[in-house]
Each structure stands twice: as C-alpha cells, then as structure tokens.
C-alpha positions in Angstrom: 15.3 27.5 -22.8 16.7 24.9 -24.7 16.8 22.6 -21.9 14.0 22.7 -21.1 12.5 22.2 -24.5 14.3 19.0 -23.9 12.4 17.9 -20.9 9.6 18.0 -22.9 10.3 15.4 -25.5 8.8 12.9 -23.6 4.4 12.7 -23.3 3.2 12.6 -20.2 1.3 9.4 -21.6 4.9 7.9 -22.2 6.6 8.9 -18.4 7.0 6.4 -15.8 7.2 8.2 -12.7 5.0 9.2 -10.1 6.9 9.9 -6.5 6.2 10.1 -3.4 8.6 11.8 -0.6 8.5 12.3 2.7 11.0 13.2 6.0 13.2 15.2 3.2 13.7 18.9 1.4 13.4 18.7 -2.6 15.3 21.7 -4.3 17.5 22.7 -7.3 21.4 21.7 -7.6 23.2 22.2 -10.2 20.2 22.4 -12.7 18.6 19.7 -11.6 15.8 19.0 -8.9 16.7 16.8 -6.1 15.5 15.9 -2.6 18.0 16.2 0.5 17.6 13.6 2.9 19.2 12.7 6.5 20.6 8.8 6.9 23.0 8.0 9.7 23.3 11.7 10.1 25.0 11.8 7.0 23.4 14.1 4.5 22.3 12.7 0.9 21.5 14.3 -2.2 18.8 12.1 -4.5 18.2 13.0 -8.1 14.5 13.3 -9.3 14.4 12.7 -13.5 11.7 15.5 -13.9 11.8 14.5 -17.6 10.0 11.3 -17.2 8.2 12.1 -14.2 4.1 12.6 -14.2 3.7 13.5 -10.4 5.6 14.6 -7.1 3.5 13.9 -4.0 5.2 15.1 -0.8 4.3 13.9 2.3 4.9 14.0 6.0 8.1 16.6 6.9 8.8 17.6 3.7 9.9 21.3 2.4 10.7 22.6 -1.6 12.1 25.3 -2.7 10.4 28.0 -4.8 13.7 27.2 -7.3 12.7 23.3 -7.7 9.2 24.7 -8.2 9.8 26.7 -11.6 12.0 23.9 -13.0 8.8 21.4 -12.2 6.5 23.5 -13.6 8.5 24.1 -16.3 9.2 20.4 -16.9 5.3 19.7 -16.7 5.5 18.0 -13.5 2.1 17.9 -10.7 3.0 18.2 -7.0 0.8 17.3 -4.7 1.2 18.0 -0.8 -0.5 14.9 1.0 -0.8 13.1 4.6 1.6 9.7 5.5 2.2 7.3 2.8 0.7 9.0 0.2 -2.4 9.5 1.1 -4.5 12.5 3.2 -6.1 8.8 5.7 -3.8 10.2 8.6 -3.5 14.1 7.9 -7.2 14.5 7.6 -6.5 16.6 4.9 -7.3 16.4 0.8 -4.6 16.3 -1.4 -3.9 19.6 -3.2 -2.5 19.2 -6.5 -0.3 22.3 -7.7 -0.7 22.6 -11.6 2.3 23.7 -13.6 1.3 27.0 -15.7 2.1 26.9 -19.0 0.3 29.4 -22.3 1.8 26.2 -24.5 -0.6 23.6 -24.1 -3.0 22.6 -26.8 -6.2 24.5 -27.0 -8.2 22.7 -29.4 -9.1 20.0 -27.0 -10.8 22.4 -24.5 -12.7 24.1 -26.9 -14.1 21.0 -28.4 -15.1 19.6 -24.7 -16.7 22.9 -23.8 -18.3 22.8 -27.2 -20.6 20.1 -25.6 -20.4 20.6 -22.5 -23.2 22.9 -21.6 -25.7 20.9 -23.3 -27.0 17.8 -20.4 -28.0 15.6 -23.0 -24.3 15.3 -24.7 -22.8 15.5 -21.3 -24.8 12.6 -20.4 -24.1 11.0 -23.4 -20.0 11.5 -23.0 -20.3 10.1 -19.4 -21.8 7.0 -20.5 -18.8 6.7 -23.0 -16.7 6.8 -19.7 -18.2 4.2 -18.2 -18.3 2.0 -21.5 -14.5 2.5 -21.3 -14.4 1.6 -17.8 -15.8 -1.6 -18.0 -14.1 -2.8 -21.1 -10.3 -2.1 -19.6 -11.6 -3.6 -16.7 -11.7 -6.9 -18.9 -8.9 -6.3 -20.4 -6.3 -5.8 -17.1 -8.5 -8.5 -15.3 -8.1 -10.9 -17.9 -4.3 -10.2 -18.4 -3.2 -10.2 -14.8 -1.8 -13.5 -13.8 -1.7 -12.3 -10.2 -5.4 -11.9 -10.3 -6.2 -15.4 -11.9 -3.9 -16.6 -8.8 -6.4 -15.5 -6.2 -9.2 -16.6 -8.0 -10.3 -13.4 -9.4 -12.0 -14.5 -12.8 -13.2 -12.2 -15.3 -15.8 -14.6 -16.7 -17.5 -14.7 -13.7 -18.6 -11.0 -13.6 -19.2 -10.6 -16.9 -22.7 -10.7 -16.7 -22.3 -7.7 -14.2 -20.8 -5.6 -16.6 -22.7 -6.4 -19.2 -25.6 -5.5 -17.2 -24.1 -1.8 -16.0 -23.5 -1.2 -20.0 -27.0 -1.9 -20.8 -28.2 0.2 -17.3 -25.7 2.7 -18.5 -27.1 2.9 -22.0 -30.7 3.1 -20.9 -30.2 5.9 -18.4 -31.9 8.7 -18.6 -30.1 11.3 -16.1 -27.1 11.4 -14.3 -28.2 10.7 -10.9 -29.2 7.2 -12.5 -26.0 6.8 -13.7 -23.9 7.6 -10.1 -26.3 5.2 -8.7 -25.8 2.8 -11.1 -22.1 3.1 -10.4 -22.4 2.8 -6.8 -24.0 -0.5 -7.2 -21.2 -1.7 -9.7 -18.5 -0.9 -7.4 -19.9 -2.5 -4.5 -20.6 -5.8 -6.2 -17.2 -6.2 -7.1 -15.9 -5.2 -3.7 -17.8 -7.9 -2.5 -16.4 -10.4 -5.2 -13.3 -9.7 -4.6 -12.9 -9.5 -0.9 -15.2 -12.9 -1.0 -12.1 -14.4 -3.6 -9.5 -13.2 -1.4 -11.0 -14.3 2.1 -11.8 -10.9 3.1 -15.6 -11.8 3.3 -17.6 -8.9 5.3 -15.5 -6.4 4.1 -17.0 -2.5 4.3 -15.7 0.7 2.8 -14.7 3.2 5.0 -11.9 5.9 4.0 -11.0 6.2 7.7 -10.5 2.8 8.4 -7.0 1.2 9.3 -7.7 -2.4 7.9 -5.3 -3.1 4.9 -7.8 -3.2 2.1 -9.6 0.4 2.4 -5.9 1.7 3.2 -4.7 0.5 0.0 -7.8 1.6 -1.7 -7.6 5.2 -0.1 -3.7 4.8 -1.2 -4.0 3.8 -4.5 -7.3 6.2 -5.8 -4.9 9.3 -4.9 -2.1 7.6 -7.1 -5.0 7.7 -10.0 -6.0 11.5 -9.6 -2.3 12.3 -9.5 -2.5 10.5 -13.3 -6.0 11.8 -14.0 -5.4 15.5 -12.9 -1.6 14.9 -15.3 -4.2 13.5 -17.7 -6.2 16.8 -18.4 -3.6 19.0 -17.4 -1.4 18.1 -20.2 -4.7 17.9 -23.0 -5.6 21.7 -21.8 -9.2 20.7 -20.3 -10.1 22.2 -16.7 -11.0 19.8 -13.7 -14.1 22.0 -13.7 -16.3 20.5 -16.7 -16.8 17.3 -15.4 -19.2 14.5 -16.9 -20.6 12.8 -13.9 -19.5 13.7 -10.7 -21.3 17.2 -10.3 -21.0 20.8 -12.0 -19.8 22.2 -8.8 -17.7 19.7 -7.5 -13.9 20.6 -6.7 -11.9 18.7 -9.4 -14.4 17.1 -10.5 -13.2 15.8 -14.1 -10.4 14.6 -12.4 -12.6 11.8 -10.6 -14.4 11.3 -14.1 -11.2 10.2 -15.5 -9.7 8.3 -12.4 -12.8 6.3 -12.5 -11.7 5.3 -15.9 -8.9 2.6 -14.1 -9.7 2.4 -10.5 -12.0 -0.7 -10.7 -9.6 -2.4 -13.2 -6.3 -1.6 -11.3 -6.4 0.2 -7.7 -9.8 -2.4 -6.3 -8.4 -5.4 -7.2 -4.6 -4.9 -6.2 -5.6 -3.3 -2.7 -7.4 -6.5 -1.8 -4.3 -8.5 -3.1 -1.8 -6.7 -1.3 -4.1 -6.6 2.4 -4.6 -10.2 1.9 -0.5 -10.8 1.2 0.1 -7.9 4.2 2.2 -5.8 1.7 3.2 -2.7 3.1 2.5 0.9 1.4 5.7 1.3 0.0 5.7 -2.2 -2.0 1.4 -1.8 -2.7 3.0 1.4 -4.4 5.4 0.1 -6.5 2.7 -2.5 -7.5 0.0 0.0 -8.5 2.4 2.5 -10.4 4.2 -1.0 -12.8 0.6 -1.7 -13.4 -0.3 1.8 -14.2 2.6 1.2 -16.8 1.7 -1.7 -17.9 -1.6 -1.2 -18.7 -0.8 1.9 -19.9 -3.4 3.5 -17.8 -2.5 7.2 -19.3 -2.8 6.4 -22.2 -6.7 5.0 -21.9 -7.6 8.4 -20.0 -6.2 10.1 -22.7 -8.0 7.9 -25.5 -10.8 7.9 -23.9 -10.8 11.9 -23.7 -10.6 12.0 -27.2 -13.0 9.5 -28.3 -15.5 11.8 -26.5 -14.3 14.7 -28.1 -14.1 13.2 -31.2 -17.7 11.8 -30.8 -19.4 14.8 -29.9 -17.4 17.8 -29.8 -17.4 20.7 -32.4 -14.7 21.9 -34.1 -14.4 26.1 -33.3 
C-alpha cells in the first residue's frame, strides 16, 4: 500500500504523460507496468512511469493484462482502447475510456456542481463561464506561440471575433443559442486559419484523410483523454454536463475539452498538415503544448471557478 500511496504524490494537473501504444502487450513485471514489444524478432520489455502518467490509449494489436489493469487503476491512470494512431478515424469506433475506481477521491466538488446543476438558469450561467475561459486562453496560447506568429496566425486579428462570441455568449438566453453560437466561432477560425496556412477551401469532415481534419480528429481525442483525467480526478461524473446535452454520453467531458481545443489542437493540426508532419511527431507537438500551456491545469481552474461561483456548500 505504501507504494502506491507513492504513485500518488504527483497531481494529475502536474503529470506529463499521455501514451499511446499499439502492435504490443502492456502488463506487470516486477511491480511495474510495462508494454512487450517485437523488433527484429527480438523481444523488448518498455517501462511505462504510471506515476506521472494521465492517460494510456492503446491502439491497433494491442492486449493488457488484468494485473497492469489494478496497478493503473490504482495509480489513477485512464486507458482508453482506440482505432490507428490514436484516434477511432480508421476503426470506426469511439474511444472508450476505462476509469480507474477509487472511494478516495474528493467529494466536495461533486456535491457543489450537482448543487447547481439541476437548475437551467445556473447551468446556463456556468456554461457561459466555459466559454469565457475558452476564449481568453485562446489569447493567451495564440499570443505566446512563436510557431503560430510564424505562419501568420495573429491574435489581433481575431479579436474582434472573440470579443463578439463573449458579448453573444453573455446575452444568450438558452443553450441552443449558445451551441450555435459556438458552431459559428469555430468555423470562422477554421477558415482563418486554413486561409493563413494556404489551406483555403478547407471543410470539416471526421472521415476525411486530408492532413488537417486527421490531425484535428487526432488531437480532440488527446483532449478528452485530459478532460475525462480532468473530472475524474475532481470526483465530478461526465454525466452533468453544461452544454453539450443532459443525455449525451460523456458529455462534461466535451464541456471541458472545449475549454483548449480552439487554442491548442485547431491551430496545430493545420500547422502540422501544412508542414506534412506525421501522427507520431503532431503527437508529441500537441502533448509539449498541453504541458506548456498547462492545459490541465485551466480545465481544472476553470472547474472550480464555476463551482466557486455558483455552487453551494452541502
């Protein structure tokens, strides 16, 4: 027990790792979780630091044992079983995240969201601190990222579009406004972007094989894995979402994704399509910018400032 009361010392907020495996068999050695993988007919065994790792997604021809299962649980560690390169786009599947059980986690946060939650008016009112939150880190990583400035991707000149969504946001009335109000954000800065990075013409489609909406399909399902670590670790079910819908599968779990996609995953896929990265290194790109950014860290804040604002002490 003691070890792994050790695992723990580090916040999910605080880990670095998010992996994704594939072609390999992850189990326990030794106490420790590793994955087993085939080179040059030569069997290797790869060490996983479950300690500092948010989420394991395993992918095409991949097995784990129910033994690596308890210690990842224990360690607080999501798995997620998902199509080629990290994302369902070939599988034709969802990802299914497998959340580690634990009686430990905090429970005042939960009962402060639920306190809320069942009046439409304060649920409206938290979602539109969401996407206050969204726009203002989507300044701040914009603004920041010299990669960004590079291709011609300049903060200044959508500002007036977020300032308009806040004062939309503000003024609306229902949630359907607000979705819809979303859906118009997000495609003007898809077409910003793809204009900035000579992708002009561009159209999102989650089954299409062009490099940008791969990416974007790619890196979204990077944010729920942090999203769904997000809540899991605060003790809040994916259930009592905001905005996306009562009765919605994991619902939350978009609310909170939401919270980083347009100010890390949007701009980076069309970077990396129009620099023909491959998945692997457009992976390692979105996960050091999740870490830079400290994109946990602004789910979780922003979790709390909406607790904080409107929940209710039990």
């Amino acid at each position: 027990m003691q070890q792994m009361n050790n695992l723990k010392a580090i916040l999910h907020s605080k880990r670095a790792n998010i992996y994704y495996l594939e072609m390999c068999r992850v189990m326990q050695k030794d106490g420790r979780v590793v994955y087993l993988s085939e080179e040059r007919k030569e069997f290797r065994y790869w060490n996983i630091p479950i300690a500092n790792t948010n989420c394991l997604l395993l992918g095409t021809g991949t097995s784990i044992t129910q033994a690596a299962m308890r210690m990842l649980s224990q360690a607080g560690v999501l798995v997620g079983f998902c199509g080629g390169g990290g994302t369902p786009l070939f599988s034709g599947t969802e990802v299914e995240w497998l959340m580690p059980q634990s009686e430990y986690r905090p429970t005042r946060f939960v009962q402060k969201w639920l306190s809320f939650w069942f009046d439409d008016s304060k649920r409206l009112e938290a979602a539109k601190i969401f996407q206050e939150s969204r726009v203002l880190f989507i300044k701040k990583v914009w603004s920041k990222e010299r990669e960004f400035v590079n291709e011609g991707l300049e903060v200044g000149e959508i500002d007036e579009i977020l300032e308009n969504y806040k004062r939309a946001c503000k003024g609306a009335n229902e949630t359907v406004k607000l979705l819809q109000l979303e859906a118009d954000l997000t495609k003007r800065l898809y077409r910003y972007v793809a204009e900035r990075t000579g992708q002009s013409g561009f159209s999102r489609d989650r089954d299409a094989a062009d490099g940008a909406n791969r990416f974007l399909n790619h890196g979204n399902y990077l944010a729920y894995g942090l999203g769904a670590t997000a809540l899991w670790a605060l003790g809040i079910s994916h259930a009592f979402a905001v905005m996306h819908g009562k009765t919605r599968r994991g619902a939350l779990v978009f609310d909170v994704a939401d919270l980083i996609k347009d100010a890390i995953v949007l701009p980076w896929a069309f970077v990396g399509a129009r620099n023909e990265l491959d998945e692997q290194s457009f992976r390692a790109q979105i996960l050091q910018s999740f870490i830079s950014y400290k994109a946990m860290d602004r789910m979780i804040e922003t979790i709390e400032d909406v607790i904080d604002t409107l929940g209710v002490a039990p």
